[in-house]
Every structure is written in C-alpha cells, then in structure tokens.
C-alpha positions in Angstrom: 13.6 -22.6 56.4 16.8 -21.9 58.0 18.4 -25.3 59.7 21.4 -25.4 59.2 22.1 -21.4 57.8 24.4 -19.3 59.1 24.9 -15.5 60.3 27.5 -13.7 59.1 29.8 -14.2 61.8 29.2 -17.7 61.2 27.6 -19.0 64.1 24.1 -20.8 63.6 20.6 -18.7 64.2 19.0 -19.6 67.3 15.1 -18.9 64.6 13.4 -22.1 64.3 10.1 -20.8 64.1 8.7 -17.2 63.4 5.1 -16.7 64.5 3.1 -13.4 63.2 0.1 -11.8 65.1 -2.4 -9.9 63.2 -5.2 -8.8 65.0 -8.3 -8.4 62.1 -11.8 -6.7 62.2 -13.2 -5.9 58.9 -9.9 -6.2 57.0 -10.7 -8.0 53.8 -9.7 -4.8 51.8 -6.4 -5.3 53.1 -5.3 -8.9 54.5 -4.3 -10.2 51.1 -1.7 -7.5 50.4 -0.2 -8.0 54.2 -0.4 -12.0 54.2 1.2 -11.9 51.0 3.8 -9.6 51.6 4.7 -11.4 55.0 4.9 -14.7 52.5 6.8 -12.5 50.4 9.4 -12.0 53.1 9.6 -14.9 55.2 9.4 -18.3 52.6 12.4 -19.7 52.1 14.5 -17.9 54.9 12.2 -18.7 57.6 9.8 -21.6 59.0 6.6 -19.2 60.4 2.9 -19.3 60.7 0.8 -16.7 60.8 -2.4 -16.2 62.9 -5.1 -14.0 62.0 -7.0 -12.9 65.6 -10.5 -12.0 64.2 -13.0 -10.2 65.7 -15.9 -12.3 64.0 -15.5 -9.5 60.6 -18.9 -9.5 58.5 -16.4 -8.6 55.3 -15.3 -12.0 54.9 -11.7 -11.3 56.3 -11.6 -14.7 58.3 -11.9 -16.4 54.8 -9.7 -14.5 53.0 -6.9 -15.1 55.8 -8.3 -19.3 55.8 -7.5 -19.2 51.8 -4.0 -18.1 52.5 -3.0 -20.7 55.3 -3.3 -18.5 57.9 -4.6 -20.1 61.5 -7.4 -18.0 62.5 -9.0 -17.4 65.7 -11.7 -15.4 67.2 -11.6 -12.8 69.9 -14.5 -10.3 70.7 -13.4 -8.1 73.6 -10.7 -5.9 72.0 -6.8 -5.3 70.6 -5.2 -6.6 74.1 -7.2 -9.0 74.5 -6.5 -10.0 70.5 -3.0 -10.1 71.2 -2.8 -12.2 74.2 -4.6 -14.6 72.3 -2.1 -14.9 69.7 0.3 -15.6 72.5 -1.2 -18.4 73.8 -1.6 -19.7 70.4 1.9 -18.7 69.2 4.9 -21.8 69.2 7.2 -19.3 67.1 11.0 -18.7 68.6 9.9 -15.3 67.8 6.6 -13.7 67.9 5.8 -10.8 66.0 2.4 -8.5 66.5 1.6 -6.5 63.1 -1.6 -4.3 62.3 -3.5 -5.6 59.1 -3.6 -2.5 57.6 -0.7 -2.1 55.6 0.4 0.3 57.8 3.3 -2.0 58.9 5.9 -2.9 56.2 6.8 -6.4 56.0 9.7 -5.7 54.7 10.3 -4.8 58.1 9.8 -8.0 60.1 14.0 -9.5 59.2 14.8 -6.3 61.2 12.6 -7.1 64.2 13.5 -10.8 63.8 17.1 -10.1 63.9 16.5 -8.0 67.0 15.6 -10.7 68.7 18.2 -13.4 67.0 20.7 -10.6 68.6 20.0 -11.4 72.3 17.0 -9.1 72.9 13.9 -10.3 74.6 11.9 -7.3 72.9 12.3 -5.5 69.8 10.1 -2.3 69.2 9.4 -0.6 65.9 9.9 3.1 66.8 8.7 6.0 64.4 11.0 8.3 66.0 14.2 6.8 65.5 16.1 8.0 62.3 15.4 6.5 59.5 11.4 5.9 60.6 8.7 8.0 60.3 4.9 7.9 59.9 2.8 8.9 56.9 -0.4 9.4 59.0 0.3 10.4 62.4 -1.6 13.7 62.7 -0.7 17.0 64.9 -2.6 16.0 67.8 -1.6 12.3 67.5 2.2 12.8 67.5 1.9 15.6 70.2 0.2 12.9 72.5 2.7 10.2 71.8 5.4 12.5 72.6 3.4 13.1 75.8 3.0 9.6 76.8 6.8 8.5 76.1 7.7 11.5 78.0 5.2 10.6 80.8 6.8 7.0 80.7 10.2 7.5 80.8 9.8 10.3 83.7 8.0 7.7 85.8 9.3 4.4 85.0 13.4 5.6 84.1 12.5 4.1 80.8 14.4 6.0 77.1 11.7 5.1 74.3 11.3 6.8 71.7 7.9 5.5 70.5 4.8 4.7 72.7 1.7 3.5 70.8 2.8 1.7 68.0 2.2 -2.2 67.7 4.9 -3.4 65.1 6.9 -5.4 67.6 8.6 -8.7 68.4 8.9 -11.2 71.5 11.3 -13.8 72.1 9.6 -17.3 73.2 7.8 -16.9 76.8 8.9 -13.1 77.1 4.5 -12.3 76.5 4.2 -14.8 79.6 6.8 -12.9 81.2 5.0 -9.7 81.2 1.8 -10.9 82.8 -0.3 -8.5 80.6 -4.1 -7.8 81.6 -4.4 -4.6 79.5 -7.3 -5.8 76.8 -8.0 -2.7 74.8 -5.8 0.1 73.1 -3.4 0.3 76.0 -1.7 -2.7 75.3 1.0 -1.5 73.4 1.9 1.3 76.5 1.4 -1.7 79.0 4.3 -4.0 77.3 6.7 -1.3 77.1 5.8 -0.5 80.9 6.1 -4.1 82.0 9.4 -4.8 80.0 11.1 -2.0 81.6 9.7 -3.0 84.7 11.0 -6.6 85.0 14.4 -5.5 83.5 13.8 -6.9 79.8 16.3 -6.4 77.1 14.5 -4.3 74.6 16.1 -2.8 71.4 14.0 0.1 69.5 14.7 -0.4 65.5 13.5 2.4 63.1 10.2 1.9 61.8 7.9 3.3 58.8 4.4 3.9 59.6 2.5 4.0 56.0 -1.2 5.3 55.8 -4.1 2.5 55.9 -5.1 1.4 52.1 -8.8 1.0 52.8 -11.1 0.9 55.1 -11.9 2.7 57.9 -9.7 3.2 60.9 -10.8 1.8 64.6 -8.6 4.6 66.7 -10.2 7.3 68.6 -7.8 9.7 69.2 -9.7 10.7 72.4 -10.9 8.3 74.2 -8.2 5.7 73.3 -5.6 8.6 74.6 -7.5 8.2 78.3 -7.1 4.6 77.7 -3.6 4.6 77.5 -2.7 7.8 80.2 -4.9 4.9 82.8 -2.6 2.3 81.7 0.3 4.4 82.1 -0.6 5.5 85.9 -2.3 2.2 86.7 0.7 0.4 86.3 2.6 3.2 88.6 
C-alpha cells in the first residue's frame, strides 16, 4: 500500500489503486508463475487487483486464478473484446494489460506504473527501444511489425517503435477515452492509433519479450497480420 509514501522528489504518488488485465485461454501451465510474480512485485508497494478475462479454459485456468484471489471473468469473442472487459471491470488509478504467458516480465509493471505516476495517459512496452528486446519474435514476425509501425507512423504522424505488443498501461478513464471497437488481435494496433489520434500523452519504456513456458501459442502470424493491416487502414 502506498498512502502516505513518497517519490523521490518528495511529492506524494497520485497510485491508489493498480489494476492488472490478463486475458487467459488455456493458461493453467502458466498463470501461477505470472499471478505470483505480479504478487511478487506489487504487495507491499501497491494496493492492486488483478483480473483474469477467461475465455471459459477446459485446463482449469479459471480455478487456478480463483485460488490466487484473482477476480475472474468470462469473455468468448476474442483478445479485444477480453480487454475491454477488463476495463469496464477495472477501478485501478492505473490499468495494466499483461499476456499470461510469461512472456511479460513482472518485474516490469513499476516501470509502466511509474509512466503513468509521471503524467502520461499511456505507457507502452516497446521491444525496440534499447534495453528491450524479444526472445521469440521470429524473421517474418519482426519484419511485419516493422512494417506496421512504419505504416502507422507514415499515416497517422505517429514515432513508435513497437506495434503489436500488449504489455501496456492506462491511466483511469484513458480506455473510455479511446472508444475502442477492435475485438480481436488488432487491438493493440487500434490503441496506439486512437491515442495518437485524440492527442494522448503516451511514453514508450523498453520492454523484454521472453518466450511462452508452456503451452501452445494462439497467434497466427498470417491471418492475425490481415487483422491488424484492416485495423490500421480502417481507422484512416
């Protein structure tokens, strides 16, 4: 909890309340490692909840994230839609959306909290910024996320660095600010969009992108990458 700490330059942190997304479908090889290392980070410095966004799992990932005091909701339809679910359910001064397979680093989330604590409305894990990096990002994959962050910035005057990659925070109402309606693997393209779009303040922070521990993966490098290049021109 941190009422009454202070930042370095002594003024009081704005963080009441830090609220963690993690959409889950058929994770229960991996939520206990991720729940426990966002504990791991978070008790004592910060008040927080974390909600699980399941996608009714037949693993038993719901109970696992139950067990560790997670909230837990259901959504069938898809990441977006997963995530804008966690919004509505979210009270946190800062919200953070996280994958659930260990391919985000909680170690990570004080740096996308502080982002936030800093004045920004949106802080973005980038794996292009020095000091990140990804662990399983393959040829093809990186040359189409260089592709789309080129495509971005050339039509939306926008400088990312990093496209597709869902480690990320909100300040309070910022996800009500963007008006999202993207409900599959666009999502993360549309928020960067709609933030530069409505003149957001978003900071990138250097990210590590580790390789999933188990389990299989749900992108499809394909058919997802159509998904995002229509989110990219629909919004245009």
């Amino acid at each position: 909890m941190i009422l009454g700490e202070r930042t370095a330059r002594g003024r009081k942190k704005r963080i009441r309340l830090v609220s963690v997304i993690i959409p889950t479908f058929n994770e229960a090889g991996n939520l206990r490692r991720v729940l426990s290392g966002v504990r791991d980070v978070l008790d004592g410095v910060y008040d927080y909840e974390i909600i699980v966004v399941d996608k009714h799992s037949a693993d038993g990932t719901a109970g696992i994230a139950r067990s560790m005091g997670a909230t837990v909701i259901y959504d069938d339809i898809g990441k977006g839609s997963a995530l804008m679910a966690g919004f509505r359910a979210a009270h946190g001064d800062v919200v953070i959306s996280m994958d659930a397979d260990l391919s985000n680093r909680p170690d990570e989330l004080k740096l996308l909290i502080a982002g936030i604590d800093a004045g920004y409305d949106v802080c973005m894990g980038s794996r292009f910024l020095t000091g990140g990096g990804s662990e399983d990002m393959p040829f093809i994959r990186r040359v189409g996320d260089k592709f789309f962050v080129g495509l971005v910035n050339l039509l939306y005057g926008s400088h990312y660095s990093d496209m597709c990659y869902g480690y990320r925070s909100f300040a309070r109402g910022v996800a009500d600010r963007l008006e999202l309606d993207e409900k599959g693997f666009g999502i993360e393209t549309e928020i960067s969009i709609r933030a530069r779009q409505k003149r957001l303040k978003v900071l990138e922070v250097p990210s590590l992108e580790k390789k999933r521990a188990s389990g299989r993966g749900h992108l499809r490098t394909f058919s997802d990458g159509w998904i995002i290049l229509k989110t990219i021109l629909k919004n245009r």
